[in-house]
N, C-alpha and C positions, 0 to 999 in steps of 0.2 A: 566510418569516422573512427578514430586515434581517441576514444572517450580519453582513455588513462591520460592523454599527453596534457589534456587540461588540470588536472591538479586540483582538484577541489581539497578544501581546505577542511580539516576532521576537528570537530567541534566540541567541547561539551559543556554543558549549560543545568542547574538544579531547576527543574521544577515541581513545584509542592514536596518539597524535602527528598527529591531522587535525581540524580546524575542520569542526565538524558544526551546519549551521542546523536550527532545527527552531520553528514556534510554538508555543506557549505558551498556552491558553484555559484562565484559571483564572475561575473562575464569583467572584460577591459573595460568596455563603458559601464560607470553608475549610473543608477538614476532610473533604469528599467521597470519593467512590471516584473512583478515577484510571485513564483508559484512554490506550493507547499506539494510534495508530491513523498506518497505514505503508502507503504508496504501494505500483504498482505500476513495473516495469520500467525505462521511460523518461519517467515522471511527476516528479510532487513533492508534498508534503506540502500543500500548497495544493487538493491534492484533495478532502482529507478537510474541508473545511472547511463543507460543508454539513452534516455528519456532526457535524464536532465543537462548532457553533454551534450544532446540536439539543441533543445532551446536557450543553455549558457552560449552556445556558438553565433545563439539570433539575439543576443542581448538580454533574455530572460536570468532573471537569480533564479536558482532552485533551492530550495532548501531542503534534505533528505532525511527526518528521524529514522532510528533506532528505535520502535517503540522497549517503553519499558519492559524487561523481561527476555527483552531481543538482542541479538547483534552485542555492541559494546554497551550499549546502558542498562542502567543497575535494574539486579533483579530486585522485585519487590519481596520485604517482610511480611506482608500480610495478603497473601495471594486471595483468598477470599474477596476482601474488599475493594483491591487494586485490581485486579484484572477484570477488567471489563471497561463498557461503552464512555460511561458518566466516567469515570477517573482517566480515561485514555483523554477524552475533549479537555476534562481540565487541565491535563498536559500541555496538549494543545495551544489551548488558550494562554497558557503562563508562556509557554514557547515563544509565541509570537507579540506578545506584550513585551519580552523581556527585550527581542530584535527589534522590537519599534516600527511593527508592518501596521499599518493601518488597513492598508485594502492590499487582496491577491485571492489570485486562485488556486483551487485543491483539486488536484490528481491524487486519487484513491486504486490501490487492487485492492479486490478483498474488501477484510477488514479494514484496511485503508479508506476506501471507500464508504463503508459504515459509520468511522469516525467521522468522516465531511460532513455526511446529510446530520449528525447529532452534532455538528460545531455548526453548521449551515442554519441548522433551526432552531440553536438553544445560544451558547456563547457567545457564537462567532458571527451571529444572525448583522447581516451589514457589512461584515468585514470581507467577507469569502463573496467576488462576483464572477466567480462562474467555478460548477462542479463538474469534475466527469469522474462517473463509477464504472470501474473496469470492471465487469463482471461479480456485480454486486447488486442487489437490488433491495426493497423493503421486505421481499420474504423470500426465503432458504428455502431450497428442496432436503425435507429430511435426510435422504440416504445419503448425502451429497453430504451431510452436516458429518455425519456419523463415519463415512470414509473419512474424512481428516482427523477426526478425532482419533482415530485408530490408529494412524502412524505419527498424529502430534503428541498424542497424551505420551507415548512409550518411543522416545526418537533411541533409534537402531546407533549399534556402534559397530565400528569397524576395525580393524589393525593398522591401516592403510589411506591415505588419503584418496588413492584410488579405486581403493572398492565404495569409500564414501563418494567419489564424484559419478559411478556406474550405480549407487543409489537414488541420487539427488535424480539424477538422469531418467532414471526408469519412475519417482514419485511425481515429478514435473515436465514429462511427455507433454503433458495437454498444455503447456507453456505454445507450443507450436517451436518452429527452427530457431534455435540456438548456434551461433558459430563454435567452437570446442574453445576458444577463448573465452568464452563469454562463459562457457558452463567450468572453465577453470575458477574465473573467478567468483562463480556464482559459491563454488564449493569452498571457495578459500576465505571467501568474506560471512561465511556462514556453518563457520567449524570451529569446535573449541576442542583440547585432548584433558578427555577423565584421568583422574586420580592415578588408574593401570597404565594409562597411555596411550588407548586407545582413542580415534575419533568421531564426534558426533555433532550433530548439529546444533549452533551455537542460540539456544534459545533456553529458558527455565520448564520444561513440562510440567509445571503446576499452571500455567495460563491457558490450560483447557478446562481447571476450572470454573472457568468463565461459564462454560456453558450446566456446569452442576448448578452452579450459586445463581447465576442470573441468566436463568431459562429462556427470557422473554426480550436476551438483549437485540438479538436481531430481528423481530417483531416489529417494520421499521413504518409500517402504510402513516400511523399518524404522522410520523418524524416528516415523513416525505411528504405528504400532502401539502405541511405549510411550508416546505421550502419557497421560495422567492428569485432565486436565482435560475438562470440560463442551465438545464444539465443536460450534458452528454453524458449519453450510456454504452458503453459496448460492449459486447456480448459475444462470448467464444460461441463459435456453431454447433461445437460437439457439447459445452458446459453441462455440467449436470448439478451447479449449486444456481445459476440464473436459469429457468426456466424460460422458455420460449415464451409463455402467456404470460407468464411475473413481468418480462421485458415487454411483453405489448400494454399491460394494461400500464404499464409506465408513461407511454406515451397522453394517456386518457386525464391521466391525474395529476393532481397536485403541479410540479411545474412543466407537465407537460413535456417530459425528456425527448431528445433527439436522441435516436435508438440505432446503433453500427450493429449491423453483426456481421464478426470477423471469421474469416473460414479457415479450414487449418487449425482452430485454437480449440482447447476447450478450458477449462479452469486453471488459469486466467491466463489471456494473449500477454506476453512478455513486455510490450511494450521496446520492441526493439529492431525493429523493421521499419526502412523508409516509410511504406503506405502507412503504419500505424500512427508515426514517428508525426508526419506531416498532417496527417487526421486529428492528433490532440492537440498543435500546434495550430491549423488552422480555423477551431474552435474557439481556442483562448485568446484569438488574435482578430477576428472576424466580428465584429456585431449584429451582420446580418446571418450567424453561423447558427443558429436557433429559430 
């Protein structure tokens, strides 16, 4: 699928005092169900867009932030306080107050995914009916934490937009297959040029952070336990931030998730391949999919 030839419409909108970008895929017909679909880590909403050009094309609105810090929305003044779980939901929540969404559903990567189950069971608790965590779960495999950390906290620069796109390439391998369109645009919608001229990846490296100040953000078992909604889980086979047993004991507790695991992937499936494409699709669309 032609994602680009649909046109989603580039957005931005203040919540709690910060300029938050996010696209816009509203399909020809109104009136649809509406999904929230949220990057992971040190991405951007440009992710999801083969994701959300699958289900603008079946009547679905997607709607894509930028979280704060990311992509084109404003970086935060006080990184301490703003980066993290509790200030991303209340984004969140002003996001979808301000669009006038009463009910929909959240596709999470990642950190994406972290935000759901804390708007699933604090905020958002009613408004979100049905979650799926791409390779996300209530509890992080340490060394898994601390690889990301190491090329988010210090993001590499380049001369070249091509040596930054044979970077992107070699850090998000575990993406699974990519078409080289797709890893064009992954690199173009996710690059900004320093001061020198040089380019790097378009995020703030103070929202690792996150993980200094609030140690215990991805500590998720209570979060998830009272979820209430239908979750799909999937799981790259190779992952090493969702453990095999974190995804099974997923299944046991709390809402009792329906657990993929995707082969070929490991942190996190791209979300852009028919089989996957129609798996998250035929979830949010099914009531007997759980």
């Amino acid at each position: 699928m032609n994602f680009a030839a649909l046109e989603p419409r580039s957005r931005y909108i203040t919540c709690e005092e910060r300029e938050i970008h996010f696209m816009d895929w509203v399909p020809a017909q109104a009136g649809g169900p509406v999904v929230v679909a949220w990057h992971g880590l040190a991405r951007t909403g440009r992710d999801m867009d083969p994701l959300a050009a699958h289900l603008c094309a079946q009547g679905w609105r997607v709607i894509c932030p930028d979280t704060i810090g990311r992509g084109l929305s404003q970086w935060s003044p006080d990184p301490k306080a703003e980066y993290c779980l509790d200030f991303y939901a209340r984004l969140a929540k002003s996001l979808v107050d301000q669009l006038g969404l009463k009910q929909f559903h959240w596709v999470g990567t990642s950190m994406g995914g972290a935000i759901g189950m804390a708007c699933a069971a604090g905020p958002l608790r009613g408004r979100i009916e049905r979650l799926v965590l791409n390779d996300i779960g209530p509890q992080l495999a340490a060394p898994a934490v601390q690889r990301i950390r190491s090329y988010a906290g210090s993001p590499a620069a380049f001369n070249t937009m091509r040596e930054l796109e044979q970077y992107f390439r070699a850090v998000y391998k575990p993406y699974g297959h990519l078409p080289d369109a797709q890893w064009r645009l992954l690199s173009e919608s996710s690059m900004r040029r320093l001061p020198d001229g040089r380019v790097t990846p378009h995020y703030d490296p103070a929202m690792v952070q996150q993980f200094e100040h609030h140690p215990d953000d991805y500590e998720l078992w209570p979060v998830f336990d009272t979820i209430d909604v239908p979750v799909l889980c999937l799981r790259g086979a190779e992952s090493d931030l969702l453990l095999a047993e974190t995804a099974e004991a997923m299944r046991d507790r709390g809402p009792r998730a329906l657990v993929v695991t995707i082969p070929g992937c490991g942190h996190a499936p791209a979300l852009n391949v028919p089989d996957q494409l129609e798996l998250v699709q035929r979830f949010l669309s099914d009531p007997r999919a759980h």
